[in-house]
C-alpha positions as MATLAB code, in Angstrom:
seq = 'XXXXXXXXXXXXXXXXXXXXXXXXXXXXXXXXXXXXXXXXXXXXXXXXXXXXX';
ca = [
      22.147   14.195  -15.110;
      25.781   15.479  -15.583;
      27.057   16.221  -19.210;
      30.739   17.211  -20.211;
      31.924   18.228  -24.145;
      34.685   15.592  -24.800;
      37.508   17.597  -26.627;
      40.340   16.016  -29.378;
      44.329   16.946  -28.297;
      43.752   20.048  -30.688;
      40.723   21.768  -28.642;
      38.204   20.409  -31.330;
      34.914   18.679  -30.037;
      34.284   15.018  -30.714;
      31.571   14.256  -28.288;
      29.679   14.125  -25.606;
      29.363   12.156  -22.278;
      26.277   11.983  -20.118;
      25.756   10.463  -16.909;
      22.708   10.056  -15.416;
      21.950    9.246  -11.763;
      19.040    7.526   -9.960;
      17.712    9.960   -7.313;
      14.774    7.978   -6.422;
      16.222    7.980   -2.749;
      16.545   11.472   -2.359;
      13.439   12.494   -4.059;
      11.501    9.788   -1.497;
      13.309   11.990    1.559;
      12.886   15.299    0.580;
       9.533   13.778   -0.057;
       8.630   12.072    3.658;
      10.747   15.558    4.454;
       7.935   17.916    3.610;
       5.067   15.635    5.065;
       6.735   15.591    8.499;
       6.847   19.284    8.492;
       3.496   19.782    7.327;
       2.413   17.074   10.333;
       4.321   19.398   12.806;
       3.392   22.809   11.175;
      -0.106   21.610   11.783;
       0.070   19.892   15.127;
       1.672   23.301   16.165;
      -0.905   25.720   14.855;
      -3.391   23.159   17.031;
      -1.574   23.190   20.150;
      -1.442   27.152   19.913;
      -5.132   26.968   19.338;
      -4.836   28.745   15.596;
      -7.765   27.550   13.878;
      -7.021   29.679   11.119;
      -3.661   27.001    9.156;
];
């Protein structure tokens, strides 16, 4: 969400404006993201024979 003071001519404050944004698609990637790296940090540690991770 993105908020700006809206100001009069003079300088003096008469509001505010707020604009939000859906981020559902990013969230979902960074999401899917993090799983695939957790899939290859673990198929790595396997191949290496680490059966400690």
């Amino acid at each position: 969400m993105t908020f700006a003071i809206v100001h009069a001519p003079e300088g003096s404050p008469v509001g505010l404006l707020a604009h939000p944004r859906d981020i559902t698609g990013r969230f979902e990637h960074d999401r899917e993201t993090r799983r695939r790296l957790r899939e290859l940090e673990e198929e790595l540690a396997r191949l290496r024979g680490d059966a400690t991770r």
